[in-house]
N, C-alpha and C positions, 0 to 999 in steps of 0.2 A: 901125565902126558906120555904120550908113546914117542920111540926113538922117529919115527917119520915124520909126525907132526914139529918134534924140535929141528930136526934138519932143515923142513921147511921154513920155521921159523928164521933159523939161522939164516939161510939165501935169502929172505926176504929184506932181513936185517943189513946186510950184505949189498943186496942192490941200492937200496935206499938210501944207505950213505953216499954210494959215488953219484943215485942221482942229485941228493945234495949238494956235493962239492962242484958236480956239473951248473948246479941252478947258481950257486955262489961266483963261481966263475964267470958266469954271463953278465948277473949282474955286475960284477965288479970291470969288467970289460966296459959296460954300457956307462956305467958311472965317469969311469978313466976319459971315456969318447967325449959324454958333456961337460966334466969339468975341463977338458983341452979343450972343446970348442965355446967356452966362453972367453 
């Protein structure tokens, strides 16, 4: 593999984690919301 292909890799690697922790946090928001409104 070439140094630009892994760089890429890397940013992709990079984005995908926080958009994880983003999708993790929503959910756990949504969860928080229905177990208060029950």
């Amino acid at each position: 593999m070439d140094e630009e292909t892994k760089i890429l890799l890397r940013n992709i690697a990079h984005h995908l984690k926080w958009v994880i922790i983003l999708l993790l946090g929503i959910l756990a928001l949504l969860v928080t919301e229905r177990a208060g409104g029950l």
